[in-house]
DRENNUTOR-858792 format. One line per 10 residues: number of its first residue (from 1); their letters; for each residue x negated, y negated, z of N, C-alpha, C, O, CB. Coordinates in nm, 4 decimals. Glycine has a CB too. Example, Ala and Ser with C-alpha at 12.3 -4.5 7.8 and 13.67 -1.06 7.14 Angstrom:
% residues 2
1	AS	-1.3190:0.5690:0.7800:-1.2300:0.4500:0.7800:-1.3200:0.3300:0.7800:-1.4236:0.3319:0.8465:-1.1308:0.4473:0.9046; -1.2850:0.2250:0.7080:-1.3670:0.1060:0.7140:-1.2900:-0.0030:0.7870:-1.3409:-0.1138:0.8039:-1.4084:0.0598:0.5725 .
% end
This chain:
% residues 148
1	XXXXXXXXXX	-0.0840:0.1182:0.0000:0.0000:0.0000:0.0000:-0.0886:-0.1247:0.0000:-0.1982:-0.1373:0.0546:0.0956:0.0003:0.1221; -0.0252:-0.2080:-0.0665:-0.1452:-0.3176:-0.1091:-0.1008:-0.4407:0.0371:0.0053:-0.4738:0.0901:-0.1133:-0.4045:-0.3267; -0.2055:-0.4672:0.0521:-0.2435:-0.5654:0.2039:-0.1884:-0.7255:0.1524:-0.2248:-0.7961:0.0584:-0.4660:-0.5720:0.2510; -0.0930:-0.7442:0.2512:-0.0066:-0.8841:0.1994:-0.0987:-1.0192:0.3170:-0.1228:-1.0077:0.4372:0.2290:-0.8592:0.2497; -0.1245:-1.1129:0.2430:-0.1696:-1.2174:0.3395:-0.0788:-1.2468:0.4300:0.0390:-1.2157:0.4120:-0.2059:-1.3356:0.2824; -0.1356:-1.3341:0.5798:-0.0827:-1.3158:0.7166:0.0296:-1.4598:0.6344:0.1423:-1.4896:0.6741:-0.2194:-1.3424:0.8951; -0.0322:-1.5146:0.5370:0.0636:-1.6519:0.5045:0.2210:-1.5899:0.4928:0.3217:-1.6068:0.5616:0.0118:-1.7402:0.3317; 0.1882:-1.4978:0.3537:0.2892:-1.4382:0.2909:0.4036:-1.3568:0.3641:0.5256:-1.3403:0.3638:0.2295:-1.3634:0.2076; 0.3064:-1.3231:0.4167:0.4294:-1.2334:0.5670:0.5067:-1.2869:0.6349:0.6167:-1.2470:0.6731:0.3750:-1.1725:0.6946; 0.4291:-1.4265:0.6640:0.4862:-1.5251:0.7928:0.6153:-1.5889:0.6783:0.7362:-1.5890:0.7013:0.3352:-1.6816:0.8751 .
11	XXXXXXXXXX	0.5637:-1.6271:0.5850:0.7495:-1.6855:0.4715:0.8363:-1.5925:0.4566:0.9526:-1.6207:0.4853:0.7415:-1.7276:0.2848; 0.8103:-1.4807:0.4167:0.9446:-1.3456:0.4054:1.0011:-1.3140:0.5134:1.1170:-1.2742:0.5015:0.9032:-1.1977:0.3603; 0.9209:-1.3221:0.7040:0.9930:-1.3582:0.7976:1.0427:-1.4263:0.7602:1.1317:-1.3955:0.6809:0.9620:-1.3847:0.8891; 1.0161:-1.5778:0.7955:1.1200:-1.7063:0.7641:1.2392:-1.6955:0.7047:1.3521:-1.7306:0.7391:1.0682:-1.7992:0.6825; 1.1841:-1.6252:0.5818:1.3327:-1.6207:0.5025:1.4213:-1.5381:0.5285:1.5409:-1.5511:0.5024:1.3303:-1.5993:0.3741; 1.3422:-1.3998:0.6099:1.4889:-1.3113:0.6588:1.5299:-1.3125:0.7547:1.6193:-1.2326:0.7826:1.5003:-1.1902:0.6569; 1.4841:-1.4010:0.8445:1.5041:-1.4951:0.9991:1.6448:-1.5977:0.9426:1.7566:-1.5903:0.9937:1.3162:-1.6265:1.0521; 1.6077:-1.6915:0.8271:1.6970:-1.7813:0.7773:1.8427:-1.7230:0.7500:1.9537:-1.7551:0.7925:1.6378:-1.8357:0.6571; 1.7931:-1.6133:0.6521:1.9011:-1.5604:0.5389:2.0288:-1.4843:0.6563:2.1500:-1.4918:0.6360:1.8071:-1.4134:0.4027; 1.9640:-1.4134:0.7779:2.0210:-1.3528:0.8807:2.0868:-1.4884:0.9552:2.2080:-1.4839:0.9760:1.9103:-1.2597:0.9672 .
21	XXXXXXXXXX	2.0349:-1.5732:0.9842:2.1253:-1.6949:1.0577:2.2303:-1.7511:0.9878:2.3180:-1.8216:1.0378:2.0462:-1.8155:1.0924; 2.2177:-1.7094:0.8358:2.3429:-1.7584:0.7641:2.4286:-1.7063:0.7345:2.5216:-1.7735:0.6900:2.3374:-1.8001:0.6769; 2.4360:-1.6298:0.7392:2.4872:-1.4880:0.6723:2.5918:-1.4780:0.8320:2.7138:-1.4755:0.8161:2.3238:-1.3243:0.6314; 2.5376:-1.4732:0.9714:2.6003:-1.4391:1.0911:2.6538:-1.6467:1.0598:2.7566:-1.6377:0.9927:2.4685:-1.3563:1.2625; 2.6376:-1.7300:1.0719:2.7240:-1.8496:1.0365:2.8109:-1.8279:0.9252:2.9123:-1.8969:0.9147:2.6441:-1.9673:1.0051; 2.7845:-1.7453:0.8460:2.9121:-1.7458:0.7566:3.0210:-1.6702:0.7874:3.1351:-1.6973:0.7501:2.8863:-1.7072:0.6326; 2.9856:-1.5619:0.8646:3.0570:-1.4506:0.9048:3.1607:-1.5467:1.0651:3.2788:-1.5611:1.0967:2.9151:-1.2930:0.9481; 3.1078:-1.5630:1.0869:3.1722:-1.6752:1.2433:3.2629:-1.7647:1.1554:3.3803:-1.7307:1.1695:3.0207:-1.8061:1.3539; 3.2469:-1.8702:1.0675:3.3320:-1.9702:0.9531:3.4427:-1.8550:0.9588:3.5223:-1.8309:1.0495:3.2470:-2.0126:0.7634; 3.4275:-1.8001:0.8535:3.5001:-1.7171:0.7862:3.6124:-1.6197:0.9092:3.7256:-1.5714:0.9069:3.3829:-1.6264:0.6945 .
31	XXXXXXXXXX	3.5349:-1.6272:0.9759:3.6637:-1.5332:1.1243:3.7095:-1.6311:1.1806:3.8245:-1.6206:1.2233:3.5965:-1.4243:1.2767; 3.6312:-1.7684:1.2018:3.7114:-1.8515:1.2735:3.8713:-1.9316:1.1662:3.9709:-1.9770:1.2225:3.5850:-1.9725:1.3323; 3.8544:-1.9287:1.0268:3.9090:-1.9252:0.9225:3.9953:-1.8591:0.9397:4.0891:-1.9309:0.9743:3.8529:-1.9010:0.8347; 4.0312:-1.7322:0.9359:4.0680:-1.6130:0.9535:4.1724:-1.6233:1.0884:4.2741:-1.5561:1.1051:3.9378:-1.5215:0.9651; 4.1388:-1.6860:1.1434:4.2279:-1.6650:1.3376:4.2103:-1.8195:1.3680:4.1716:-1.8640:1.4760:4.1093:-1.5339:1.5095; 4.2510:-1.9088:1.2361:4.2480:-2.0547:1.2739:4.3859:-2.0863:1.3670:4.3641:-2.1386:1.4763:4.2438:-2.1524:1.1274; 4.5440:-2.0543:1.3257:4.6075:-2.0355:1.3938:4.6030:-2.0443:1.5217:4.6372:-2.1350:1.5976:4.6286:-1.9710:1.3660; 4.5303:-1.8803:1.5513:4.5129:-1.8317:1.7118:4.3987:-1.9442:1.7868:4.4124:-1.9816:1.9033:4.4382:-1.6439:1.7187; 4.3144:-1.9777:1.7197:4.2501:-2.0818:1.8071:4.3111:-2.1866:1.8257:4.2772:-2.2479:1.9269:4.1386:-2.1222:1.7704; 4.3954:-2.2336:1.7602:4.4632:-2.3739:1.7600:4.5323:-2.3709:1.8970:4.5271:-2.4650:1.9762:4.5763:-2.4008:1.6283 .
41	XXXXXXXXXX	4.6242:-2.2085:1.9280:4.6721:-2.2035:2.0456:4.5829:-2.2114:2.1181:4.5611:-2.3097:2.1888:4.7400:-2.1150:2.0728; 4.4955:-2.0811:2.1131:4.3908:-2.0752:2.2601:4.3479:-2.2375:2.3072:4.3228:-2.2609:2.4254:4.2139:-1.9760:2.2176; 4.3429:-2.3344:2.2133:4.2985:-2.4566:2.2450:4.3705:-2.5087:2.3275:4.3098:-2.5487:2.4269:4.2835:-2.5326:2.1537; 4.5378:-2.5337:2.3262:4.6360:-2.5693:2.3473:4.6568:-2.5566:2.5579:4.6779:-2.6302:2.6542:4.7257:-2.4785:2.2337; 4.6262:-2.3745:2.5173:4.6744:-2.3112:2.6668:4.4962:-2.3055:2.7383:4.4986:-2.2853:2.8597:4.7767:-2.1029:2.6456; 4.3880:-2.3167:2.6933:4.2861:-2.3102:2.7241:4.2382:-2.4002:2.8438:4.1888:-2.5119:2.8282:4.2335:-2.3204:2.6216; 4.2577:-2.3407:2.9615:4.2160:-2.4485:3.0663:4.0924:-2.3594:3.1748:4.1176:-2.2787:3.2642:4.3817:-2.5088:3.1665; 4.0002:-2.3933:3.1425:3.8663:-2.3107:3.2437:3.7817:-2.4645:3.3313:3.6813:-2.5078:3.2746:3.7031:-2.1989:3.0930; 3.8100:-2.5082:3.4116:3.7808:-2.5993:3.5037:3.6534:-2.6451:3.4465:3.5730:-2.6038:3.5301:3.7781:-2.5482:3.6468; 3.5983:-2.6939:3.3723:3.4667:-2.7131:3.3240:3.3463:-2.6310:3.3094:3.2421:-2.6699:3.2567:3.4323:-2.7911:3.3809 .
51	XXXXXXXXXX	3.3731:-2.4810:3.3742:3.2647:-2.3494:3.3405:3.2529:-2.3238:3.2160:3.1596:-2.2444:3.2035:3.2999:-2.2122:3.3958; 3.2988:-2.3495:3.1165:3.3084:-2.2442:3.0004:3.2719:-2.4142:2.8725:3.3499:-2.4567:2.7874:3.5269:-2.1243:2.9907; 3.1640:-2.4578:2.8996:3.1899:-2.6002:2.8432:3.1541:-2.5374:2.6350:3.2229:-2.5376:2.5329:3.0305:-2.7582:2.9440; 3.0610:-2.5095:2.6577:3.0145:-2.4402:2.5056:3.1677:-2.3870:2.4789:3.2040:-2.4155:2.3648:2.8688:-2.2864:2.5099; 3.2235:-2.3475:2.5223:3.3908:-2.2628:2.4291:3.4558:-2.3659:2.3778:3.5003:-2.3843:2.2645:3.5320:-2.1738:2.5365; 3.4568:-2.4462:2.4952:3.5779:-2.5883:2.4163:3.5225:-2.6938:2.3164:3.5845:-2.7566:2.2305:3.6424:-2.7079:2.5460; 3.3609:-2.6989:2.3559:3.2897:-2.7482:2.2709:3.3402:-2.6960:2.1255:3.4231:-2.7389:2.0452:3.1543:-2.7190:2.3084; 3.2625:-2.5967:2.1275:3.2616:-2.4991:2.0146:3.4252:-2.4814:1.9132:3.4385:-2.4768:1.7909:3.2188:-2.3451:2.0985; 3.5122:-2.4762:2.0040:3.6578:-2.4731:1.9752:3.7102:-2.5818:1.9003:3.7789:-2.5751:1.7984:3.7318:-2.4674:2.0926; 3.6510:-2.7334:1.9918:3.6790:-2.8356:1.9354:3.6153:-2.8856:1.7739:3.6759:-2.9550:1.6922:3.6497:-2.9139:2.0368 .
61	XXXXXXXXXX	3.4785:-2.8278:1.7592:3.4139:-2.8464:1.6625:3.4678:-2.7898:1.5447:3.4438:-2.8242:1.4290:3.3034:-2.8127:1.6867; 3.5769:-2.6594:1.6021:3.6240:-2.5623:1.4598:3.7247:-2.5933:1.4626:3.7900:-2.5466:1.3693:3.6204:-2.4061:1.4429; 3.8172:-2.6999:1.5763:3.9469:-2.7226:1.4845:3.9294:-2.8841:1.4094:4.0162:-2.9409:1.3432:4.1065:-2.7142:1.5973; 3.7804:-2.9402:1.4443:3.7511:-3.0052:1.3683:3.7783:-3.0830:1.2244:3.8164:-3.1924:1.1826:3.6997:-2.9634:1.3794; 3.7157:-2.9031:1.1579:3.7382:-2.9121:1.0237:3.9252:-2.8096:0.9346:4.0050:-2.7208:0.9647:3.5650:-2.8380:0.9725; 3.9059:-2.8785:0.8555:4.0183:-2.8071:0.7710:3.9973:-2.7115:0.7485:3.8821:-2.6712:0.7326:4.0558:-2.8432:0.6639; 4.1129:-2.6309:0.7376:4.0568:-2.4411:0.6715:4.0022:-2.4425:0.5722:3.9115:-2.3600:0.5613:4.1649:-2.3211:0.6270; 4.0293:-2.5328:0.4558:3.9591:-2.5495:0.3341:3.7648:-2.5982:0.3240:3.6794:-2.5902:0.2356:4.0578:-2.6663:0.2696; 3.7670:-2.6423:0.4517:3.6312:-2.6870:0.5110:3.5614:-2.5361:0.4971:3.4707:-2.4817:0.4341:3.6402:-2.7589:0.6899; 3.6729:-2.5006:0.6071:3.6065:-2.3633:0.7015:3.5521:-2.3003:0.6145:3.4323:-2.2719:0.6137:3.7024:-2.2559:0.7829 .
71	XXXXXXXXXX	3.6887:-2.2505:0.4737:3.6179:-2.1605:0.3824:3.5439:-2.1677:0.2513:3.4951:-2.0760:0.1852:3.6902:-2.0908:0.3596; 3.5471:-2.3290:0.2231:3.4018:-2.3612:0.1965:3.2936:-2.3621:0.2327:3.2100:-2.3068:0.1612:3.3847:-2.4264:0.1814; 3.2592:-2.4142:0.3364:3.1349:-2.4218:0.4111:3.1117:-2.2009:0.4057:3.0345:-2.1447:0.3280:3.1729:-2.5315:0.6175; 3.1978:-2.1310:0.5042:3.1588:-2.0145:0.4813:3.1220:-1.9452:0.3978:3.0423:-1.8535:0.4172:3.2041:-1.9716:0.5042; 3.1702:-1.9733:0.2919:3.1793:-1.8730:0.1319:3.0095:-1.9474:0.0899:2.9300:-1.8855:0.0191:3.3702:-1.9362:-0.0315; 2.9815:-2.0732:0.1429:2.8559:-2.1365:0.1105:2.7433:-2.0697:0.1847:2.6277:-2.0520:0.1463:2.8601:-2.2841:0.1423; 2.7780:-2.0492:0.2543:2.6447:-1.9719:0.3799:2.6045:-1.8256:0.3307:2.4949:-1.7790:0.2994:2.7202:-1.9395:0.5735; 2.7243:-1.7731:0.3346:2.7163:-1.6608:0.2657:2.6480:-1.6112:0.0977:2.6059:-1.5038:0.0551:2.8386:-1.6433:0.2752; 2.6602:-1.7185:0.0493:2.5934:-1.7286:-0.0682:2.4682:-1.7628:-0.0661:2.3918:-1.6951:-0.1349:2.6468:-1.8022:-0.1421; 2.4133:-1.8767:0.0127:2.2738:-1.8676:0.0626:2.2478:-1.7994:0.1410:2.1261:-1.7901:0.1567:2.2243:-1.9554:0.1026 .
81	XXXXXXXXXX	2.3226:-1.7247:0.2224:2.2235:-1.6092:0.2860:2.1363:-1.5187:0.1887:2.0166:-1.4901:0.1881:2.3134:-1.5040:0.3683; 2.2754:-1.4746:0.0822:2.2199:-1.3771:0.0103:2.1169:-1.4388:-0.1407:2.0660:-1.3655:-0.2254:2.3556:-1.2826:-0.0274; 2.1111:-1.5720:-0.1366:1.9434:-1.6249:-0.2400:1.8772:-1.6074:-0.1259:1.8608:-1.4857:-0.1341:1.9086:-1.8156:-0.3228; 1.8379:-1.6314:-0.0477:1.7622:-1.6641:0.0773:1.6726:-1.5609:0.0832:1.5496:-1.5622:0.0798:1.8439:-1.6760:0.2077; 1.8191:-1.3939:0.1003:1.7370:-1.2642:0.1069:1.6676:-1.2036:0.0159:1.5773:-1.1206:0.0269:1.7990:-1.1772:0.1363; 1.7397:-1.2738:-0.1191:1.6587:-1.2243:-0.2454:1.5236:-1.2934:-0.2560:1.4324:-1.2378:-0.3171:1.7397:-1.2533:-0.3830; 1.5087:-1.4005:-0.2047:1.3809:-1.4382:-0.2269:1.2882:-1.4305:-0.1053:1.1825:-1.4931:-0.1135:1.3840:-1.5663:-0.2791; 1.3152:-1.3591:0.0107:1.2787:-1.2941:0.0698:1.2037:-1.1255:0.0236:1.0983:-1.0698:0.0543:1.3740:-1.3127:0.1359; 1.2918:-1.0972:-0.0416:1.2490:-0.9553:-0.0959:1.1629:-0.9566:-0.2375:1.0947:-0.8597:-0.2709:1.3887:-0.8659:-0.1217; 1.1721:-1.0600:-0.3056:1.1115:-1.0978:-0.3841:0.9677:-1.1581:-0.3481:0.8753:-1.1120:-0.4151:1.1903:-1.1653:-0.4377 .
91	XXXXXXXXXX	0.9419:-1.2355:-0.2709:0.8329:-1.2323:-0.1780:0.7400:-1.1467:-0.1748:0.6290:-1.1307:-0.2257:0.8674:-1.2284:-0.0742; 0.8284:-1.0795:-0.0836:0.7596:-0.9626:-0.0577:0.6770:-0.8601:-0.1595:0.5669:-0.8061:-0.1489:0.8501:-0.8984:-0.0033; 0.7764:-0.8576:-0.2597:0.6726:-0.7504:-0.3558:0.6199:-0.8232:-0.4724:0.6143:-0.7724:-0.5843:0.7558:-0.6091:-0.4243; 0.5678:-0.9853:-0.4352:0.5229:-1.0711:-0.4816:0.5540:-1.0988:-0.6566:0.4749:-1.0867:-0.7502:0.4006:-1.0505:-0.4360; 0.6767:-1.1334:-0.6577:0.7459:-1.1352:-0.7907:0.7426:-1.2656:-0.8024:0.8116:-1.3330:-0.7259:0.8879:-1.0730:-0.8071; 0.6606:-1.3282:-0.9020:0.6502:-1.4726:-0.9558:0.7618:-1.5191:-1.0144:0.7540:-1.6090:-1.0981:0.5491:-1.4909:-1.0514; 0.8758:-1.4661:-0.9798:0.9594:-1.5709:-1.0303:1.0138:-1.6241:-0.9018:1.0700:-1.7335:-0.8955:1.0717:-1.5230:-1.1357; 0.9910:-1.5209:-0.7681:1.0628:-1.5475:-0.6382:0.9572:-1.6644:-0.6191:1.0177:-1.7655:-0.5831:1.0752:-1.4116:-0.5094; 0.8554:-1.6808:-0.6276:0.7597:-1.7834:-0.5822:0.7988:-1.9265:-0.6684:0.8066:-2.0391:-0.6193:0.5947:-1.7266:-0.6129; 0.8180:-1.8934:-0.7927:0.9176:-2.0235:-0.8692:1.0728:-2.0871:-0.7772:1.0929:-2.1983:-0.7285:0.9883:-1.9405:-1.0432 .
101	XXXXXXXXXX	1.1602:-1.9664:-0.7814:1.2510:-1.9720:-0.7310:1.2541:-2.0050:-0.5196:1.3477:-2.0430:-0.4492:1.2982:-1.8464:-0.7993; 1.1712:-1.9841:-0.4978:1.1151:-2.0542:-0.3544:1.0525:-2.1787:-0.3546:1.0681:-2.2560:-0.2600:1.0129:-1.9744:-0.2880; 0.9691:-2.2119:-0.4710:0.9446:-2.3350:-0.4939:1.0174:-2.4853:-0.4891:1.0159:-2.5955:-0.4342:0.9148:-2.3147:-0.5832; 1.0943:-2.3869:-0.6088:1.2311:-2.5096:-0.6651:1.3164:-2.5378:-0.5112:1.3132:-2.6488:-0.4580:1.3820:-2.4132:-0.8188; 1.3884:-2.4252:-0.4532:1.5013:-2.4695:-0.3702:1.3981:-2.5385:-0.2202:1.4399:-2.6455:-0.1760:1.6267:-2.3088:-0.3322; 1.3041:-2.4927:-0.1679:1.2564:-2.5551:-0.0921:1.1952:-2.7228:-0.1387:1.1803:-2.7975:-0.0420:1.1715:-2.4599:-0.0483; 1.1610:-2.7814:-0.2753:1.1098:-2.8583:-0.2838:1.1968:-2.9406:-0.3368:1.1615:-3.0434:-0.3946:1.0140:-2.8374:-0.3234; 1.3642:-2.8917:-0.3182:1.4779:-2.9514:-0.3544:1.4980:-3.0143:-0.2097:1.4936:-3.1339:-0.1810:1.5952:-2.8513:-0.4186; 1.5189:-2.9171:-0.1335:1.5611:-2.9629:0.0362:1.4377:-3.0884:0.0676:1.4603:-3.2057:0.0972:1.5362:-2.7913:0.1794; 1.3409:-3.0402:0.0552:1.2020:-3.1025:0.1226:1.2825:-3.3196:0.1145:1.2662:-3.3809:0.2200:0.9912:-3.0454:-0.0396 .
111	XXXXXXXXXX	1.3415:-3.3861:0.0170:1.3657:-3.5124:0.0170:1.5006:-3.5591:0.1143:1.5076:-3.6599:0.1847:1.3782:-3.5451:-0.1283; 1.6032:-3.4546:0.0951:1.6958:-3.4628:0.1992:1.6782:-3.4784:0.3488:1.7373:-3.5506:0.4292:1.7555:-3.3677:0.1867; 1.5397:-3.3537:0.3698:1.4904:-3.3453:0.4865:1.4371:-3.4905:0.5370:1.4774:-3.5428:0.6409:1.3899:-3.2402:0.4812; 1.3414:-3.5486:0.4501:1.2982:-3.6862:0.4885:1.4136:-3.7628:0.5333:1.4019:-3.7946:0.6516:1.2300:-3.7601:0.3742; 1.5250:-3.8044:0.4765:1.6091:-3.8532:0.4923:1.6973:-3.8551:0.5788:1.7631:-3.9574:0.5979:1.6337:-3.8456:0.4304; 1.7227:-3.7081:0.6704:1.7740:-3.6825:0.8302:1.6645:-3.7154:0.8806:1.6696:-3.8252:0.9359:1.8242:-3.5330:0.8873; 1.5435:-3.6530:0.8850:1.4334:-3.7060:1.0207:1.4262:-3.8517:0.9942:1.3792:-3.9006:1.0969:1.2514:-3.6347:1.0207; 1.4551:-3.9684:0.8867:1.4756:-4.0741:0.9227:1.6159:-4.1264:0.9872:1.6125:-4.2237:1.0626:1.4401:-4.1276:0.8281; 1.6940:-4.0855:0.9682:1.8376:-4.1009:1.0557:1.8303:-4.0548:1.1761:1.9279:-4.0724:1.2491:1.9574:-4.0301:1.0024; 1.7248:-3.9913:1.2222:1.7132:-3.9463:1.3595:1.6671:-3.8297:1.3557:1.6947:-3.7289:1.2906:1.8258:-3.9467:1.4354 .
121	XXXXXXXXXX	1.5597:-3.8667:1.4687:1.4582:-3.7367:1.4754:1.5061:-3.6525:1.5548:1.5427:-3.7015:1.6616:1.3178:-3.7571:1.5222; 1.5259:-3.4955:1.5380:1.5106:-3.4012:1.6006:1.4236:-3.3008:1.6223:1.3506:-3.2501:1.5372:1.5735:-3.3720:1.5856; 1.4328:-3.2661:1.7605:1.3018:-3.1314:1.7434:1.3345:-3.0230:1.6252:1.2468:-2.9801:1.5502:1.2917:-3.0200:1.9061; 1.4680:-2.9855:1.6184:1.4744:-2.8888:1.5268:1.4549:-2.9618:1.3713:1.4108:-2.8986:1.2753:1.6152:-2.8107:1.5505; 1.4876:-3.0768:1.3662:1.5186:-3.1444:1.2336:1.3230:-3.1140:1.1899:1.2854:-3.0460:1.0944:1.6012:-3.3583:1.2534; 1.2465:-3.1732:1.2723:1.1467:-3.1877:1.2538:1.0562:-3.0215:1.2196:0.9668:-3.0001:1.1377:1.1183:-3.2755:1.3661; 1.1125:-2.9402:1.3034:1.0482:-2.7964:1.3144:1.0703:-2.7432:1.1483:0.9864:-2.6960:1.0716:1.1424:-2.6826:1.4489; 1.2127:-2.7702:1.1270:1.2409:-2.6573:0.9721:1.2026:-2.7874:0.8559:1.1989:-2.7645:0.7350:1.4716:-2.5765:0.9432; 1.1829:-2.8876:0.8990:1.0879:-2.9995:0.7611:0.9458:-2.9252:0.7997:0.9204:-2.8093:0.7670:1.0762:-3.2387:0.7957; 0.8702:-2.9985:0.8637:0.7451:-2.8533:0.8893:0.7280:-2.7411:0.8198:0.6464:-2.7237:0.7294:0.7588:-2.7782:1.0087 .
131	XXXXXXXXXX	0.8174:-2.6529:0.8689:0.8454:-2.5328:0.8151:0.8835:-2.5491:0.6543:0.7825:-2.5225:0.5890:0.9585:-2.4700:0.9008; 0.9374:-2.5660:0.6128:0.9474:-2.5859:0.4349:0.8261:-2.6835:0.4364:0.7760:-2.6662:0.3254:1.1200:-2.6701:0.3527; 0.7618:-2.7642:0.4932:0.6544:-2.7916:0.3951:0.5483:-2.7332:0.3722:0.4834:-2.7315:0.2675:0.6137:-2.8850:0.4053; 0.5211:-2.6675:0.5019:0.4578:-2.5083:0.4870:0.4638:-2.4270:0.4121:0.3601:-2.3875:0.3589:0.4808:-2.4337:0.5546; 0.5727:-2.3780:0.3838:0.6083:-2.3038:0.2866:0.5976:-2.3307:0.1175:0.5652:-2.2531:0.0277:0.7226:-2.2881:0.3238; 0.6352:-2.4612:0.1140:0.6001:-2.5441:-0.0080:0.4309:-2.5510:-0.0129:0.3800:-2.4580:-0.0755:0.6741:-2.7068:0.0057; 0.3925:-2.5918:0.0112:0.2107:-2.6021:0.0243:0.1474:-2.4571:0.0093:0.0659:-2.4328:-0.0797:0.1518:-2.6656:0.1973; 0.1834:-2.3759:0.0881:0.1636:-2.2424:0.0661:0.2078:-2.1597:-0.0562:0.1192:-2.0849:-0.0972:0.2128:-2.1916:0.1636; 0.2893:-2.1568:-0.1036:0.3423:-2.1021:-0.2426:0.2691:-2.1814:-0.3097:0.1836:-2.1066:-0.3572:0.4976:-2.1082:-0.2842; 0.2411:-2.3163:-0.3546:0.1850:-2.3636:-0.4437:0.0132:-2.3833:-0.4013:-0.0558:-2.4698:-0.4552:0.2680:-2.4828:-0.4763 .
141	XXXXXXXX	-0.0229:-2.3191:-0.3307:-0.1755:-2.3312:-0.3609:-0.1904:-2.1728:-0.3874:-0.2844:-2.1344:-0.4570:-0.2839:-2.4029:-0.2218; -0.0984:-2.0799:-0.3325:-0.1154:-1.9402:-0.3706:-0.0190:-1.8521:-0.4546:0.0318:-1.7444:-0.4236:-0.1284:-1.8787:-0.2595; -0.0023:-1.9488:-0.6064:0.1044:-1.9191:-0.7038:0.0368:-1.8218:-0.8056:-0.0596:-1.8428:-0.8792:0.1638:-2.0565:-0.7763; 0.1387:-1.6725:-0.7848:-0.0044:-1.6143:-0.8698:0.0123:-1.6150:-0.9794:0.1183:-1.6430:-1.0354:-0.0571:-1.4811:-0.8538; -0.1315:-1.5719:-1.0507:-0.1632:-1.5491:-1.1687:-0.0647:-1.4993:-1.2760:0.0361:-1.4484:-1.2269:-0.2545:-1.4755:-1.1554; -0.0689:-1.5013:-1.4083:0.0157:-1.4382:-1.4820:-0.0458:-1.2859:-1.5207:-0.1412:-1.2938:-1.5980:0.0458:-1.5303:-1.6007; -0.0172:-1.1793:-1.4900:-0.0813:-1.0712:-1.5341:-0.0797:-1.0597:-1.7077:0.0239:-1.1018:-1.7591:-0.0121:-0.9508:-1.4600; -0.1453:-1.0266:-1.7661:-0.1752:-0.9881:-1.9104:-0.0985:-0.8408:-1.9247:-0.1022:-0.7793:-2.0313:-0.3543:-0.9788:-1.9417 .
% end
């Protein structure tokens, strides 16, 4: 089995770290979608003395949006989960088009990103800009060769 650099390893994590966080966010959308109804009640009759603050949080945030939100945004996650994983697996068995195709969508995000960490910095905002520029810098200094 051919020996993958510690770089290369550390992005196909990333990406199946990512592709798995979206994929379980799309799956949560999509059920909360699904039992929008029933939460609307649980909201209604929902009284836990301030212990349970993340539920109502969380509750409030999903009756937030419209179902049409819900199952947009979900059907969206779900669809980038699964580029995410393909270019994860593509990665992996170092297929130059996944390194194109990792290129493009990370160096698509990379200007947006500038644009939240200027609206306000977050630790996380700041961690996954980092992280894609890493990833960007890395694919493009180690874009391979074209085989003959």
């Amino acid at each position: 089995m051919k020996k993958r650099s510690f770089g290369l390893i550390a992005i196909v994590c990333y990406k199946a770290f990512t592709a798995s966080l979206l994929m379980l966010t799309s799956i949560a959308l999509l059920f909360a979608l699904k039992n929008y109804q029933y939460l609307q009640g649980f909201s209604d009759d929902y009284v836990l003395e301030s212990k349970a603050r993340i539920i109502d949080w969380l509750v409030e945030k999903i009756l937030n949006f419209n179902p049409k939100t819900l199952a947009f945004s979900g059907i969206g996650a779900g669809i980038y989960s699964i580029v995410t994983a393909i270019e994860a697996i593509g990665l992996w068995y170092e297929k130059r088009w996944a390194h194109i195709l990792v290129l493009v969508l990370v160096g698509i995000s990379i200007p947006p990103e500038i644009y939240e960490l200027i609206r306000g910095l977050s630790p996380i905002k700041l961690i996954v800009f980092l992280a894609n520029v890493g990833v960007f810098w890395y694919l493009l200094r180690n874009f391979p060769k074209h085989k003959h």
